[in-house]
Backbone as CSV, one residue per row, in Angstrom:
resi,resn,N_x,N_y,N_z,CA_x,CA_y,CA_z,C_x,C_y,C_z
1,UNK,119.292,95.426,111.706,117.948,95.352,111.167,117.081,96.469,111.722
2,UNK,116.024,96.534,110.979,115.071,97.794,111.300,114.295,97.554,112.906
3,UNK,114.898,98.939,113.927,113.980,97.775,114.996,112.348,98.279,114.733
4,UNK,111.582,97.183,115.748,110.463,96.884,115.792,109.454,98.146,116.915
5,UNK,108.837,98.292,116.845,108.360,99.024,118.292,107.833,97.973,119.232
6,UNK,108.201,97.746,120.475,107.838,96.858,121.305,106.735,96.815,121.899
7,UNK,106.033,97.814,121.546,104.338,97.947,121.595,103.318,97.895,120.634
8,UNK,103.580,98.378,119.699,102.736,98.012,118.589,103.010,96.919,117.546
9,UNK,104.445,96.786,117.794,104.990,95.927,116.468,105.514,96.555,114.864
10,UNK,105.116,98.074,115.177,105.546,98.358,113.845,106.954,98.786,113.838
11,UNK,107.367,98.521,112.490,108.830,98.618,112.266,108.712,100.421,111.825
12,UNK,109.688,100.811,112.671,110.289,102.231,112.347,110.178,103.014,111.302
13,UNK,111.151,101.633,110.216,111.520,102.556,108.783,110.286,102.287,108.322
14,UNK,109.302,101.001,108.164,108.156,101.598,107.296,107.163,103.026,107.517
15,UNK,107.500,103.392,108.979,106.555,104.454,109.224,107.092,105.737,109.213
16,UNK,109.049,105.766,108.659,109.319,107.081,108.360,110.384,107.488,109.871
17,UNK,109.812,106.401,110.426,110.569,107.336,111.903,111.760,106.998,112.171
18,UNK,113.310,108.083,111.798,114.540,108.170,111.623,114.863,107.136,113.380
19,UNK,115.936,106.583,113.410,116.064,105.803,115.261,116.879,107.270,116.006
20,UNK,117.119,108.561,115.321,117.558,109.192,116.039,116.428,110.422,116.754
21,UNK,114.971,109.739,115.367,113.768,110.862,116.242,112.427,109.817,116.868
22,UNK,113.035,108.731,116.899,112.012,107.743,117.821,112.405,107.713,119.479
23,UNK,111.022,108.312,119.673,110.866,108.370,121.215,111.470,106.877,121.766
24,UNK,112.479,107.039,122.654,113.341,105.580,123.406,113.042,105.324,125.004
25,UNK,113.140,104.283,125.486,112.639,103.837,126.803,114.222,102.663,127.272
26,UNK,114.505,102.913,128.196,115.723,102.296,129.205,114.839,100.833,129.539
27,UNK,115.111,99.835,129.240,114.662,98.971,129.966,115.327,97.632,130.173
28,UNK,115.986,97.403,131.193,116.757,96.147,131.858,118.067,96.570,130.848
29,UNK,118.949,97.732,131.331,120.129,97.895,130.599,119.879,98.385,128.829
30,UNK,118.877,98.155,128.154,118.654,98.240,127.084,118.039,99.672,127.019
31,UNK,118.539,100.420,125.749,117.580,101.450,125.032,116.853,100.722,123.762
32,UNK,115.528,100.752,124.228,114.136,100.378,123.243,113.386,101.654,122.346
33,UNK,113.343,101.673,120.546,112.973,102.796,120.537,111.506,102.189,120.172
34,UNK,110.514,103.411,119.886,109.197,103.340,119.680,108.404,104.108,118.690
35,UNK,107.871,103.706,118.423,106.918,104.810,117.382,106.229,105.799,117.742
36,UNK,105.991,106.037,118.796,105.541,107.163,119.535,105.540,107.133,121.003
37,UNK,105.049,108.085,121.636,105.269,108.131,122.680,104.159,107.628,123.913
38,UNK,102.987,107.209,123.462,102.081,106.530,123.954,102.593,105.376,123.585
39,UNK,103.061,104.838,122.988,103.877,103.619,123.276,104.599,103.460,124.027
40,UNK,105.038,104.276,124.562,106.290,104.195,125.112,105.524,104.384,127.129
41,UNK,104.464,104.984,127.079,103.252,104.806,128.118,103.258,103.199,128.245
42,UNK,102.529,103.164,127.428,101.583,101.123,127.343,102.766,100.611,127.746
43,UNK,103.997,100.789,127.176,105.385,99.646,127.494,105.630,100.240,128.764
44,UNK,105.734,100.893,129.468,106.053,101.064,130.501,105.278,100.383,131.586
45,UNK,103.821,99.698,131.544,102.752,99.200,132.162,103.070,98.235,132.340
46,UNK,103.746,97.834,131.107,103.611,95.765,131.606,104.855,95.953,130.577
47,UNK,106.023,95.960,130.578,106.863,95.888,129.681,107.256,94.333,129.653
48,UNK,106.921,93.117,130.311,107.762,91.961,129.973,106.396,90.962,128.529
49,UNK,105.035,91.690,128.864,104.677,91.524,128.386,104.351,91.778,126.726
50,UNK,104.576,93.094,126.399,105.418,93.177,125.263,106.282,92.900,124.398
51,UNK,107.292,92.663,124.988,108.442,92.131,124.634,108.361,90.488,124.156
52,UNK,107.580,90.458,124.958,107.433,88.391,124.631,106.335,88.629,123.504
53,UNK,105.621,89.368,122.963,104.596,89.656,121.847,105.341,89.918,120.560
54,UNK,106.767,90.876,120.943,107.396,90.761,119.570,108.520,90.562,119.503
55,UNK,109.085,89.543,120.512,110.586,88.837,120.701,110.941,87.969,119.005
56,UNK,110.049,87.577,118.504,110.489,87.064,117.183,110.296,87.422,115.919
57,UNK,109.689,88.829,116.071,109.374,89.425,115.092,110.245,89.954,114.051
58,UNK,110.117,89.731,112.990,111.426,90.484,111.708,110.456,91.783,111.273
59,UNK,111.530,92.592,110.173,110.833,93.128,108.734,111.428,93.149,108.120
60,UNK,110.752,92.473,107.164,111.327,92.210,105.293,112.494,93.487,105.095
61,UNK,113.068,93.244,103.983,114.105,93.946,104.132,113.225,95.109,102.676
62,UNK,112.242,94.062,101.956,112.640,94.780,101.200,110.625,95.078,100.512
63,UNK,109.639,95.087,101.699,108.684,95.648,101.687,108.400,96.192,103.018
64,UNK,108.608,95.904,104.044,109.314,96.350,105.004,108.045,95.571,106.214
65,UNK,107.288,94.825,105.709,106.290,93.786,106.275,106.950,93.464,107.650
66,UNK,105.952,93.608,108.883,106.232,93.002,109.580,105.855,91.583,110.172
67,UNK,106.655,90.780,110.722,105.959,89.162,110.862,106.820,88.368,112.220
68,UNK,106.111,87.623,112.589,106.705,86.734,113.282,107.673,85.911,112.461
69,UNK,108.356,85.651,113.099,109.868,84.691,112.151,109.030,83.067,111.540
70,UNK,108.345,82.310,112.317,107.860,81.505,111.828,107.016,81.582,110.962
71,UNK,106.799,82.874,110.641,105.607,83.130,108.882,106.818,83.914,108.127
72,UNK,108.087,83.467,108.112,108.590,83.798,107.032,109.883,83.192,106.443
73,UNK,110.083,83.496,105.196,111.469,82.538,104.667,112.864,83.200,104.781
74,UNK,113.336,82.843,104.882,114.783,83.049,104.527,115.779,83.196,103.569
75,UNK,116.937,83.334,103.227,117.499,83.611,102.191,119.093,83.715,102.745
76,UNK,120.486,82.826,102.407,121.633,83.484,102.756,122.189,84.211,101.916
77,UNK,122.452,85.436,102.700,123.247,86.790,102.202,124.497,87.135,102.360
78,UNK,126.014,86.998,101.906,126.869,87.226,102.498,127.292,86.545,103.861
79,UNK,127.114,85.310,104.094,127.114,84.509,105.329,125.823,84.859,106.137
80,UNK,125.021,85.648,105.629,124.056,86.096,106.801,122.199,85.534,106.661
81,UNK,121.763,85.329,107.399,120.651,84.872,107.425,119.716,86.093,107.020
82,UNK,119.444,86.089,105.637,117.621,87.221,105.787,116.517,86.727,105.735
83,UNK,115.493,87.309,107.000,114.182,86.662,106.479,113.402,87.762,105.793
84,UNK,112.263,87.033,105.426,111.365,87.436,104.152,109.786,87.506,104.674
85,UNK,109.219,88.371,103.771,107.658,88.179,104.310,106.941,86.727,103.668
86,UNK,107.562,86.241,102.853,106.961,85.221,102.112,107.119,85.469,100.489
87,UNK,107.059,86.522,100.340,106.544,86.750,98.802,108.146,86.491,98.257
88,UNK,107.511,85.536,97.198,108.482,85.843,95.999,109.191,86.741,95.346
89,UNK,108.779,87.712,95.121,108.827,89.157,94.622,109.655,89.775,95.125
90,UNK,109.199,89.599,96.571,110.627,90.621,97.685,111.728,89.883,97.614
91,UNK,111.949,88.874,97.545,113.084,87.724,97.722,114.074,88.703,96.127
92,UNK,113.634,88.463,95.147,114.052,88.695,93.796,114.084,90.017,93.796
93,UNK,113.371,90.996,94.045,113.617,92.295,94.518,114.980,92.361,95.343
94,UNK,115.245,91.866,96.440,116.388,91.970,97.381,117.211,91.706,96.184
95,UNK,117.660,90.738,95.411,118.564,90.170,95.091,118.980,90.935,94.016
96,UNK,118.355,92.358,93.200,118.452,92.802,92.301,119.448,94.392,93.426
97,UNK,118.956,94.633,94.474,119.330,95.739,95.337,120.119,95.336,96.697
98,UNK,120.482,94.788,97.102,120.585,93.803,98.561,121.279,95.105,99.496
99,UNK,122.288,95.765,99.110,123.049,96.378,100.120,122.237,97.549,100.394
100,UNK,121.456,97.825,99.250,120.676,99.427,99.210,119.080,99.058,100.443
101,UNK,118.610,97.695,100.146,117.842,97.369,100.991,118.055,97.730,102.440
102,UNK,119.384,96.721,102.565,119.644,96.311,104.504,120.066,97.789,104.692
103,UNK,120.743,98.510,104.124,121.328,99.843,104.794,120.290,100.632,104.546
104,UNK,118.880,100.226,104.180,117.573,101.359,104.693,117.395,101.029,105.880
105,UNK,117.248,99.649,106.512,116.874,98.969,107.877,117.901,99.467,108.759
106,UNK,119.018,99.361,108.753,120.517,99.634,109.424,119.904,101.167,109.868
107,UNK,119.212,101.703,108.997,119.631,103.923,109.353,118.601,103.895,110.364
C-alpha cells in the first residue's frame, strides 16, 4: 500500500512523491519515508508520537484519500482486505480497474 508520511499524514502517491525520491528516516530497525524533509525534522523530535497519530491510517486505493481505518469501508479483493474512503464511487471505480489501482500504491 501507498505509505503514509508519519508526520503529516499525507500519502506519497497523492502528492507525486516516487518512494525512491522521498526523503527516509531509520527508526527502531525500520526505514520511514516522508514527504519532505522538514518532516523528517518534526519526526525526529518526538517520533513515538507520530507514529501513534497515523498507526491506522489507510489511502483509498482509488482517490487516494487519506483516513483513519475506522472512517472507512472495506471491500474483499483477491483474498485481500481493501479499505475505502467511504464513497461509493471509489468502491465501483476500483472494481472497474483494481490491479491498475493497487500497483499505483505498490510504486
Amino acid at each position: 500500500m501507498s505509505p503514509i508520511c508519519p508526520t503529516c499524514g499525507c500519502s506519497l502517491v497523492r502528492l507525486g512523491i516516487a518512494r525512491s525520491e522521498a526523503p527516509s528516516h531509520e527508526h527502531d530497525g525500520r526505514r520511514l519515508l516522508f514527504c519532505c524533509q522538514g518532516c523528517v525534522e518534526l519526526f525526529a523530535e518526538d517520533p513515538e508520537r507520530y507514529l501513534a497519530e497515523v498507526a491506522d491510517w489507510i489511502v483509498c486505493p482509488t482517490c487516494l484519500a487519506e483516513k483513519p481505518k475506522a472512517l472507512t469501508v472495506s471491500v474483499t479483493h483477491e483474498g485481500r482486505e481493501i479499505h475505502f474512503c467511504r464513497c461509493p464511487g471509489c468502491i465501483e471505480e476500483f472494481g472497474r480497474r483494481p490491479e491498475e489501482l493497487l500497483a499505483r500504491l505498490a510504486a
